[in-house]
LOGUGU-127434 format. One record per atom (N, C-alpha, C): residue in three letters; x, y, z. Coordinates in steps of 0.001 Angstrom, whole numbers, plus 500000, padded with zeros to 6 digits. Layout:
alaXYZ;...
END
This chain:
unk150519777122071902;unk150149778316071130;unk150790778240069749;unk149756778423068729;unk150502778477067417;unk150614779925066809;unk152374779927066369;unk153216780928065706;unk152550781299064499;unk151526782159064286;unk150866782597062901;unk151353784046062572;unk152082783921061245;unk153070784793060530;unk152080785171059718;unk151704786500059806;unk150452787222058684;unk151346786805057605;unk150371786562056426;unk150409786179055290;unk150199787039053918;unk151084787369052842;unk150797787875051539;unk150263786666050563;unk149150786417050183;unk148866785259049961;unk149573784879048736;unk150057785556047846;unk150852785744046397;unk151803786103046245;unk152566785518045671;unk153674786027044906;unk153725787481044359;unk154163788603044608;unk154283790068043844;unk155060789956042871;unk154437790290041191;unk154587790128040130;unk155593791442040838;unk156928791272039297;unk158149792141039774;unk157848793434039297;unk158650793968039624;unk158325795665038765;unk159199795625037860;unk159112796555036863;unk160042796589035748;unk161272797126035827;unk162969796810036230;unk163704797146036485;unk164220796145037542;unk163005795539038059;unk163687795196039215;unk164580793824039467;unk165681793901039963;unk166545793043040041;unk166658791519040355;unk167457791110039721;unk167199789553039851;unk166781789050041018;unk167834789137041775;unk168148788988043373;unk166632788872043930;unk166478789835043988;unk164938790389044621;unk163959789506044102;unk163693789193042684;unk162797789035041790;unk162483787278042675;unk163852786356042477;unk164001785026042910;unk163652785318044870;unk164552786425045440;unk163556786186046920;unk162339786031047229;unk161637786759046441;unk160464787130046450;unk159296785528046173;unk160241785092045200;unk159663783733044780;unk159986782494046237;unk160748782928046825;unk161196782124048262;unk162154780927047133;unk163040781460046291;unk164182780610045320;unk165314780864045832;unk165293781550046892;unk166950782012047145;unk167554781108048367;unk168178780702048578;unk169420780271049682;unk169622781167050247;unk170023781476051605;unk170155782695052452;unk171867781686052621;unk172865782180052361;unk173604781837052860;unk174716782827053741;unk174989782371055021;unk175405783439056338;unk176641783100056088;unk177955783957055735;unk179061783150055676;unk180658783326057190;unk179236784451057381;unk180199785184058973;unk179678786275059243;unk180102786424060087;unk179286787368061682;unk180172788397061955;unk181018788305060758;unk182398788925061141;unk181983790545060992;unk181795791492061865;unk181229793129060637;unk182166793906061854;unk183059795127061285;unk183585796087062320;unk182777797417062059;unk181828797362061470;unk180961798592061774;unk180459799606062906;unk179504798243063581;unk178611798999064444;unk177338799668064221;unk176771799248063412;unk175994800072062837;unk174644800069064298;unk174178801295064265;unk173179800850065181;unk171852800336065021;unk171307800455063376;unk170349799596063204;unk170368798396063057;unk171403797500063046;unk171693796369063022;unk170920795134063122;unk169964794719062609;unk168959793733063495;unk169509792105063902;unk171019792019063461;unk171333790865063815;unk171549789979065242;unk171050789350065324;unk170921788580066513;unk172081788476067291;unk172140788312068196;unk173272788105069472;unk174035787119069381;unk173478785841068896;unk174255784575068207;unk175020784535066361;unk174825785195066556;unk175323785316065047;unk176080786801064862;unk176267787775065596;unk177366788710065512;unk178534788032065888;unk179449788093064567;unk181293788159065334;unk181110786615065029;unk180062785858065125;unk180748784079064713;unk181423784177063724;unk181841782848064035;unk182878782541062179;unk181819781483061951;unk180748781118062228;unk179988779690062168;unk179475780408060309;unk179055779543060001;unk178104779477058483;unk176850778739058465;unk175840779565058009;unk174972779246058033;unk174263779179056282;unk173299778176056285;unk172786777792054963;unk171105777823055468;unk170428778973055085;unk169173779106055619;unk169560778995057113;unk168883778191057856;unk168446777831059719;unk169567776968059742;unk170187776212059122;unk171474775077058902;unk172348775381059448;unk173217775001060209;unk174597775354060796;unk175885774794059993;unk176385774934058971;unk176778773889058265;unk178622774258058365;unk179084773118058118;unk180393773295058340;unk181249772690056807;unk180498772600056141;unk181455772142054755;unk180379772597053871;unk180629773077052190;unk180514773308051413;unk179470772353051258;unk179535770771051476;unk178804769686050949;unk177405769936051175;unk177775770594053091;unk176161770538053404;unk175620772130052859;unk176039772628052517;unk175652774084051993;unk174771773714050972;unk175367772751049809;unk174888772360048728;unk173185771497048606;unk173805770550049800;unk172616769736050579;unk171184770439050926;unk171262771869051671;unk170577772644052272;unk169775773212050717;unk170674773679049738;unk170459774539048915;unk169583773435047984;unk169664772144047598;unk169066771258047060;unk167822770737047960;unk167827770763049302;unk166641770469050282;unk165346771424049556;unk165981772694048957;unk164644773799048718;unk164729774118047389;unk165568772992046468;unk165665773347045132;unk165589775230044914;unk166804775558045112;unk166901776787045000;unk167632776928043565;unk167008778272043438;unk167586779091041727;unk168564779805042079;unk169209780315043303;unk170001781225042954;unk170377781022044882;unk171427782024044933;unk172112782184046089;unk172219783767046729;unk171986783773048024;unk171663785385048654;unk173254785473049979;unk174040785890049689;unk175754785682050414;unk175814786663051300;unk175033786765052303;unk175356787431053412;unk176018787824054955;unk176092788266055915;unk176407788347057067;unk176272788974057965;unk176394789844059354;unk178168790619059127;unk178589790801057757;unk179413790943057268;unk180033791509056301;unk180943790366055325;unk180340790103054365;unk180915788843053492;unk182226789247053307;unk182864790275052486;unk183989790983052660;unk185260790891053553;unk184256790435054672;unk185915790231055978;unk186217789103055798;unk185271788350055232;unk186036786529055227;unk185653786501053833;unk186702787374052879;unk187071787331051451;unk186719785818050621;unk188135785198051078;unk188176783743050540;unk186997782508050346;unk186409783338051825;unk185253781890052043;unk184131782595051050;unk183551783684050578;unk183127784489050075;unk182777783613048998;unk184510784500048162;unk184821783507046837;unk184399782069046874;unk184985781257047608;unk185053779773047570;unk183150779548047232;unk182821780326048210;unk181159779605048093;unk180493780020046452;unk181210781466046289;unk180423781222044681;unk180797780244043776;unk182301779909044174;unk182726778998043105;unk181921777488043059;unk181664777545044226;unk180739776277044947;unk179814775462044287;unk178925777095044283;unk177417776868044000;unk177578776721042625;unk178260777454042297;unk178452777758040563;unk178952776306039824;unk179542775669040515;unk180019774302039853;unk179155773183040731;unk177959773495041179;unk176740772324041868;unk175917772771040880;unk175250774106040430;unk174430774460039716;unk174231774736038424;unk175573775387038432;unk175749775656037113;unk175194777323036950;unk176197777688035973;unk176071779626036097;unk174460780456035745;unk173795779555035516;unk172296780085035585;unk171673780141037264;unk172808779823038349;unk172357780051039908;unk172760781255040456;unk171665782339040134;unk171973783493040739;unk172404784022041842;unk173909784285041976;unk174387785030043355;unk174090786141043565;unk174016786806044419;unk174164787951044817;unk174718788047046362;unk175525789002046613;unk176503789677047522;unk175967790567048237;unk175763790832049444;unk176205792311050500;unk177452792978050717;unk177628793944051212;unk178750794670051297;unk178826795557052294;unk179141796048052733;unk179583798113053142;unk180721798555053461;unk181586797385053017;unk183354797983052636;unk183139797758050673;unk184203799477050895;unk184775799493049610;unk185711798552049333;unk185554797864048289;unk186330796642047652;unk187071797640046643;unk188636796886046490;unk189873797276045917;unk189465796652044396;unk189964797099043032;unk189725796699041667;unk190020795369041733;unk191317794832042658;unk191315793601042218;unk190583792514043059;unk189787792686043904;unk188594791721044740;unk187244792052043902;unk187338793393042941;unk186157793359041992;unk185982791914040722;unk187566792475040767;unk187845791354039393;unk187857790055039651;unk188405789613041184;unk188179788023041322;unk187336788078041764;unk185862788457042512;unk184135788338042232;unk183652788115040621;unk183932788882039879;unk183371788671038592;unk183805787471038153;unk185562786845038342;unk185739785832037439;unk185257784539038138;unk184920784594039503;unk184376783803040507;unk183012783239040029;unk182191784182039361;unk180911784063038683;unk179636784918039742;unk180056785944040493;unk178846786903041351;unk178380787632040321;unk177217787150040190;unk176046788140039298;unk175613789558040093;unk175609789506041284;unk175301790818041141;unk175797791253043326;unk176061792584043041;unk176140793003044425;unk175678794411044780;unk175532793943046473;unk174641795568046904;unk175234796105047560;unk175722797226047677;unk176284797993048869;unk175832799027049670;unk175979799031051216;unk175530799047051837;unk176306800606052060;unk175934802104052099;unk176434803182051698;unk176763803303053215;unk177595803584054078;unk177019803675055337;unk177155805002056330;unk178206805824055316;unk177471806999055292;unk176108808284054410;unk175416807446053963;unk174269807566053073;unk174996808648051750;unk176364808274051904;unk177497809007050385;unk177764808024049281;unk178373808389048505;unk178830807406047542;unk180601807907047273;unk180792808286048407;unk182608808703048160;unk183205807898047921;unk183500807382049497;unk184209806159048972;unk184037804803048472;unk182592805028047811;unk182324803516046805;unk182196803736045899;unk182313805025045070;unk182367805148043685;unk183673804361042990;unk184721804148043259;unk185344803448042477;unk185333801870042393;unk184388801348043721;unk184090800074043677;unk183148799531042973;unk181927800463042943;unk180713800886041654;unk181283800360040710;unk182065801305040556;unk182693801505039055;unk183863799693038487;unk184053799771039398;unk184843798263038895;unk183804797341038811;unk182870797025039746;unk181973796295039791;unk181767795994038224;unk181033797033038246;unk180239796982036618;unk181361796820036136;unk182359797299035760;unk183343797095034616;unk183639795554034219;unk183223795077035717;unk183595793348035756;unk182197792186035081;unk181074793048035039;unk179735792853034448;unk178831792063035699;unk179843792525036770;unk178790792796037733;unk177347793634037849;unk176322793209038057;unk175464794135038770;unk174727794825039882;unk175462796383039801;unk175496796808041154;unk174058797487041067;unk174132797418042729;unk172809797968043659;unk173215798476045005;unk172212799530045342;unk173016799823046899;unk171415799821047787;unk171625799092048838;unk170663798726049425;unk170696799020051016;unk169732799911051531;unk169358800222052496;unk168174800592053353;unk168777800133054910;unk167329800699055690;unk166791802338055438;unk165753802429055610;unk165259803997055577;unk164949804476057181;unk166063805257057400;unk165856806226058536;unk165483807189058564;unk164283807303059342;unk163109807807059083;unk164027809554059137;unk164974809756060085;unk165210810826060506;unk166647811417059403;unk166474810885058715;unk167929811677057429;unk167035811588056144;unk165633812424055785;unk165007812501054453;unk166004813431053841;unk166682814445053969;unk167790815218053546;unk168934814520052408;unk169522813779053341;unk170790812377053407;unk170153811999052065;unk169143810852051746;unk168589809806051324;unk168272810668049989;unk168030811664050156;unk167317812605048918;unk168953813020048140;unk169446813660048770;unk170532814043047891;unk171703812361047035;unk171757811218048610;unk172210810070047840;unk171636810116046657;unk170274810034046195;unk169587809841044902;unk170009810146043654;unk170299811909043960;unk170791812265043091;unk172185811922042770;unk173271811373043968;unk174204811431043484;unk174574810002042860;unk173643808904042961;unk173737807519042327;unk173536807509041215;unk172880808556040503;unk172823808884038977;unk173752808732038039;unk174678809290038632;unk176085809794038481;unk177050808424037894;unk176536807386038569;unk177351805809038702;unk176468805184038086;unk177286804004037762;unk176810802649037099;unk175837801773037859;unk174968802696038711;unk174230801353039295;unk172787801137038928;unk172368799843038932;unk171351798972038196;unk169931799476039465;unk170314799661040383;unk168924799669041567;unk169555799896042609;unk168152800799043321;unk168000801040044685;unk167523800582045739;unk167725800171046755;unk166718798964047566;unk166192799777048674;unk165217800004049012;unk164899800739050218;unk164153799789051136;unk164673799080052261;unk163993798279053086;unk163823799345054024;unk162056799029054570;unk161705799501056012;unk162424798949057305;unk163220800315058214;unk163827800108059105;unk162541799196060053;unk163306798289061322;unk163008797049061573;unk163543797554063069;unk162713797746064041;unk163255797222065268;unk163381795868066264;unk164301794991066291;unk164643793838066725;unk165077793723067896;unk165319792847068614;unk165814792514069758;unk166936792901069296;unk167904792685068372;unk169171792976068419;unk169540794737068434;unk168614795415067814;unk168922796677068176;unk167933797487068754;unk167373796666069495;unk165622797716070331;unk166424798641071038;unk167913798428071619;unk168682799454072722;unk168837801156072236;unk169365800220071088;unk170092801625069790;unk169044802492069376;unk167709801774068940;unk166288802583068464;unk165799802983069534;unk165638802997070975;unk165293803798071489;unk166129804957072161;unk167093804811071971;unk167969805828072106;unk167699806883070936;unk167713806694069974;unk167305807505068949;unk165983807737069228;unk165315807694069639;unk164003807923069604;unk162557807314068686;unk163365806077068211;unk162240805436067264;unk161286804321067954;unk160118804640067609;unk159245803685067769;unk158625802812067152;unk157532801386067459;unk157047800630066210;unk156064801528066083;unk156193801074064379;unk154615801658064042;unk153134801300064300;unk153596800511064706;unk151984799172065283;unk152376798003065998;unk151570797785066579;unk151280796390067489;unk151545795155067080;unk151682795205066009;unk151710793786065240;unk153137794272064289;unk153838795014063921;unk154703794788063012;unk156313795104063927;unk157370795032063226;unk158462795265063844;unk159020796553063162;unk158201797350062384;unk158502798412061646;unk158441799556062628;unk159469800027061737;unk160152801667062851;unk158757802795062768;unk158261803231063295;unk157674804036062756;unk158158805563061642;unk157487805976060774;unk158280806658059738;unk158815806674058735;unk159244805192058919;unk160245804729057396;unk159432804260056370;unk158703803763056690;unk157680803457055214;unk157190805378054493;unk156594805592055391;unk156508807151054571;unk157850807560053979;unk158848807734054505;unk159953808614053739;unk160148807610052932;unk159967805975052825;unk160538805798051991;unk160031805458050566;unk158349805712050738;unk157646805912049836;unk157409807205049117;unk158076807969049780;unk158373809166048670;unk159709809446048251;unk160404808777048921;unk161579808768048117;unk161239807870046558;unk160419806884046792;unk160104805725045932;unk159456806705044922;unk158545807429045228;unk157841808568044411;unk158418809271043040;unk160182809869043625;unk160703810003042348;unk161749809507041864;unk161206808220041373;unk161666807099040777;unk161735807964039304;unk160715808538038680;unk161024808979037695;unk161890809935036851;unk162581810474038052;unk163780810913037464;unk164829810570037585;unk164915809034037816;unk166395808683037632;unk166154807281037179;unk167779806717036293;unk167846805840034875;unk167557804455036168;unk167455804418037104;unk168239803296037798;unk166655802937038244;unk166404801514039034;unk165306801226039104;unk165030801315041212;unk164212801687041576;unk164061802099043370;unk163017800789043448;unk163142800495044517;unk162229799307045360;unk162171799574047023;unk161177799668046943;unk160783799605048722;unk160104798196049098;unk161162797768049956;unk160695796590050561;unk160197796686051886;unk158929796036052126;unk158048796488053793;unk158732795328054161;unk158643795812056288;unk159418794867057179;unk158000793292056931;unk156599793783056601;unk155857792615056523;unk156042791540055494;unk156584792313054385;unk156446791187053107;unk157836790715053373;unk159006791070053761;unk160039790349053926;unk159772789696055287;unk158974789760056312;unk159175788610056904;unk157971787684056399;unk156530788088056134;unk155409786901055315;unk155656787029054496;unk156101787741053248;unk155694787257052410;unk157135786233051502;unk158687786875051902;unk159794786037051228;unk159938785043052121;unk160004784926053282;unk160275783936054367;unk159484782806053857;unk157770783041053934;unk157249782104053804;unk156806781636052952;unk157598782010051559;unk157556781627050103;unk158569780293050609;unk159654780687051044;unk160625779566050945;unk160551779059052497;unk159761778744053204;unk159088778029054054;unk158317776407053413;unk157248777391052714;unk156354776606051463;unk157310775893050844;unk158223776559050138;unk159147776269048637;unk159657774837049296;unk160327775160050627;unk161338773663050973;unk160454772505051382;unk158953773178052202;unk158410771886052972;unk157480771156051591;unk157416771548050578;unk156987770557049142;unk157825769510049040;unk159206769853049370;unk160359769143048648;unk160455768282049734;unk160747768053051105;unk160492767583052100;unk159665766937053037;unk158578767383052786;unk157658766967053873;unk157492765109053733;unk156944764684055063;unk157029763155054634;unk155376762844054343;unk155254761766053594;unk154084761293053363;unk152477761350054356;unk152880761552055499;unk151793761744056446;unk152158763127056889;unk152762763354056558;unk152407765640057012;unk151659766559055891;unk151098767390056460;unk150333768000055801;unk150580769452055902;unk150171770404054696;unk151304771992055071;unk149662772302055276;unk150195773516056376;unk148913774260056926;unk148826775366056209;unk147441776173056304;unk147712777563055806;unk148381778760056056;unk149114778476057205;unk150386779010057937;unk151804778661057055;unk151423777538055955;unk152755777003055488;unk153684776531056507;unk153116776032057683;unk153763774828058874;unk153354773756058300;unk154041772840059440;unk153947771126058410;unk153014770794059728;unk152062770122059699;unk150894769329060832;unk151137767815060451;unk151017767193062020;unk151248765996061743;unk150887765026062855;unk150069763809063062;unk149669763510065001;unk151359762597064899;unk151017762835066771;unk152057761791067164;unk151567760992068712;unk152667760490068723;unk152070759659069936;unk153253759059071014;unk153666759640071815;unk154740759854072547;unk155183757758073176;unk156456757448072823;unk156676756173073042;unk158101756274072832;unk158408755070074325;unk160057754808074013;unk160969754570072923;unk162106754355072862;unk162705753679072227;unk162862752083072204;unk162359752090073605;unk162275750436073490;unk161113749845073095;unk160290750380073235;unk158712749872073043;unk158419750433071563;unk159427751245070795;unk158629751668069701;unk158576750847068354;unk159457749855068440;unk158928748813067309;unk157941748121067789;unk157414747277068737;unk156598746801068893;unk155261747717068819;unk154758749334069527;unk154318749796068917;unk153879750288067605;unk154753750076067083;unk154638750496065502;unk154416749923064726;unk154808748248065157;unk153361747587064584;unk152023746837065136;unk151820747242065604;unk150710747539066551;unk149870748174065717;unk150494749528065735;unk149173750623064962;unk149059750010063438;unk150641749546062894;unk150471749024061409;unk149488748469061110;unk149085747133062034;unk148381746267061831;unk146957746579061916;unk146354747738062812;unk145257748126063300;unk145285749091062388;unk145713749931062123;unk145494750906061356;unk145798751050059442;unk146397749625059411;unk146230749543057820;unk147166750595057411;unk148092750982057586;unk148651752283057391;unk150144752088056072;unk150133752249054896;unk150920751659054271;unk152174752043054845;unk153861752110053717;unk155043752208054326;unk155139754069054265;unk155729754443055111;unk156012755893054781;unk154919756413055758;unk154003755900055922;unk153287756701056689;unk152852756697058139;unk153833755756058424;unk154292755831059655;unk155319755828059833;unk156268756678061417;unk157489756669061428;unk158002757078063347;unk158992756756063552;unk159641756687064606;unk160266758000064824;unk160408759004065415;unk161017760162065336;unk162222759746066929;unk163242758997066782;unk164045758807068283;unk164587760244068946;unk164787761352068321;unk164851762424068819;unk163848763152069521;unk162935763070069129;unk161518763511069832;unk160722762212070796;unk161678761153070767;unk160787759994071315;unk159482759547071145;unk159286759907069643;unk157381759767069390;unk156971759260067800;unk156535758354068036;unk155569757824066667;unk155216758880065934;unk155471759152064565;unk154553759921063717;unk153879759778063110;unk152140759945063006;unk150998759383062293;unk150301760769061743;unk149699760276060372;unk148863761050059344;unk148139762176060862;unk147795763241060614;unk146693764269061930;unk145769763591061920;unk145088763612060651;unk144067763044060116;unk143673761007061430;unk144283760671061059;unk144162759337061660;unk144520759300062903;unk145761760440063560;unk145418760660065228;unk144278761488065531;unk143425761859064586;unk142453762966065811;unk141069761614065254;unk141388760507064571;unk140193759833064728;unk140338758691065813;unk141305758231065962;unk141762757431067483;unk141735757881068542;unk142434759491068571;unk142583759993069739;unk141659759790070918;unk140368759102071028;unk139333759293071912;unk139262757711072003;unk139814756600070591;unk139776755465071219;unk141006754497071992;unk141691755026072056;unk143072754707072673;unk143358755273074397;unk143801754700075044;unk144422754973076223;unk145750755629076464;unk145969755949075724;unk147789756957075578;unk147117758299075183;unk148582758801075100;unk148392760420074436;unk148667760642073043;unk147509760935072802;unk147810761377071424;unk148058762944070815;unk149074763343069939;unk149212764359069919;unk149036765666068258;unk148766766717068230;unk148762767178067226;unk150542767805066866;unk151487767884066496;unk152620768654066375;unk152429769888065403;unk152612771030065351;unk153221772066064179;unk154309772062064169;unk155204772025063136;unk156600772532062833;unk156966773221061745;unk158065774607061892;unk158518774673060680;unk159357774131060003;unk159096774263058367;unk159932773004057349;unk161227773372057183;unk161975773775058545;unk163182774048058381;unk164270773433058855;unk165118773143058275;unk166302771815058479;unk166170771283060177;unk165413772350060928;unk166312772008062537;unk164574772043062799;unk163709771925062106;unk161929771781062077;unk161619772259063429;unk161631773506063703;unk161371774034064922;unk160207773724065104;unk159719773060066549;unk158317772958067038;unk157760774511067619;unk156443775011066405;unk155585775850067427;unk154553775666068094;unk153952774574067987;unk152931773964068574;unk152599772878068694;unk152169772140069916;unk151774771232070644;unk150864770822071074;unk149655770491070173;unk148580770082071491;unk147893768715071652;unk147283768549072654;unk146922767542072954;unk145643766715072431;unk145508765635071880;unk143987765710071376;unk143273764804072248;unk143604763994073456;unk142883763922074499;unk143182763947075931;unk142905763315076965;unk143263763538078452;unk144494762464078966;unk145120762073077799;unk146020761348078397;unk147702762596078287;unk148562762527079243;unk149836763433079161;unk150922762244079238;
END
């Protein structure tokens, strides 16, 4: 069965105001980098996965990476513009935080846009070593929908020429909350508002139905509700200096995901794969030992005329890889199995589909 991720077929030209960060996700330019799992919140909308709460592991996109080198590696696999520093809570593992902007910033050079998460108030002087670190910009995560105790972190932020943003899910059930925050972000130095549609996940389906939320449809993972409140919150944008964005649970999973799906498998893909209109990589194969697979392989070389590169040995998967194209024209003259693969173009190329293109298994 193949994994088909509805599709925004385009890029969404930005709105005026709207923030870097966003502007480069949107383009699928960003690095997702996970730097810990570490969060003492609790929050109950939480959509983070069960494997990734509370790790100390780091992640670079789908990458599991354990040194800076391969961070860099990952981030050059998808020729990325900029960097997205998230978690759990970047904040609890301070240092590693820092270290990674300093990272990227001396692989890329200070035109590689960072940006930060948050929902601890940061002290003036973790404002000031972010700014001299080189973080272009950060969001915080209000988490009592107040700005008490982050107004003075606001406020350093910017002082440091940071640019702040405070970014949150919309619960459908605090239009009250969300309305008065508005007004009181006026008040502060901040550059934008982020309003993502709440998301029910495996990681918090427990918590949302306890509250009483449901999806809005059959096909999406959206709460029901939150797109309305948060399109009228979006509504009066015009009375305040700062710029509002509502992000849907669809375009952040089709439409940024599979910008930088696309973005990496250009840079990657090998000479006989082909990107689908799914933005998966297609490719035939043909299941063979390790012992038999040089002699196979030229076998087909020779019969199939096939220059260098376009054939290849996969020893992890135990299988020849050939153009689709040239296994679905053999497939009927050969006595083996020949196969179609889908994968995504992601470092660990998850297989979603498998099929067979004739009666051999």
């Amino acid at each position: 069965m193949t994994i088909h991720l509805p599709m925004l077929g385009s890029i969404v030209p930005p709105e005026r105001g709207e923030a870097e960060g966003c502007i480069q996700c949107q383009q699928g330019s960003k690095l997702v980098l996970f730097v810990t799992g570490k969060c003492h919140w609790g929050c109950d909308y939480c959509p983070l996965s069960d494997n990734r709460r509370e790790t100390p592991f780091m992640f670079a996109n789908e990458k599991k990476c354990e040194s800076w080198e391969e961070v860099i590696q990952e981030a050059k696999a998808m020729q990325a513009t900029g960097t997205g520093i998230t978690g759990g809570d970047p904040m609890l593992d301070f240092e590693k935080t820092v270290e990674a902007i300093r990272n990227l910033k001396e692989a890329f050079g200070q035109q590689h846009h960072i940006h930060c998460y948050t929902s601890i108030p940061i002290d003036e002087k973790k404002c000031q070593t972010l700014g001299k670190a080189g973080l272009d910009e950060i969001r915080f995560h209000l988490l009592d929908l107040t700005t008490t105790q982050y107004q003075d972190s606001i406020i350093n932020c910017a002082n440091e020429g940071i640019v702040v943003g405070i970014e949150l899910p919309v619960e459908p059930d605090k239009p009250d909350k969300f309305k008065k925050l508005l007004d009181d972000v006026e008040t502060l130095p901040v550059d934008f508002v982020n309003l993502n549609e709440l998301e029910i996940t495996v990681g918090n389906q427990n918590e949302m139905d306890i509250r009483g939320f449901n999806l809005a449809g059959a096909l999406t993972a959206a709460a029901e509700g939150s797109a309305e409140l948060a399109m009228e919150l979006k509504s009066m944008s015009e009375k305040y200096t700062y710029h509002i964005k509502y992000c849907t649970s669809s375009y952040k999973d089709a439409g940024q995901l599979r910008h930088r799906f696309r973005r990496r498998a250009k840079v990657n893909m090998q000479p006989y794969e082909v990107l689908s209109e799914d933005d998966t990589i297609l490719f035939g194969a043909i299941p063979t030992s390790l012992e038999n697979a040089s002699d196979d392989i030229l076998e087909l070389q020779q019969i199939l005329d096939l220059p260098d590169g376009w054939i290849r040995y996969n020893a992890k998967m135990l299988r020849i890889e050939i153009p689709l194209e040239v296994a679905t024209l053999i497939a009927d003259e050969v006595d083996v199995c020949v196969q179609m693969v889908e994968v995504h173009p992601t470092y660990d190329r998850l297989e979603v589909s498998l099929v067979h293109l004739n009666e051999y298994r």
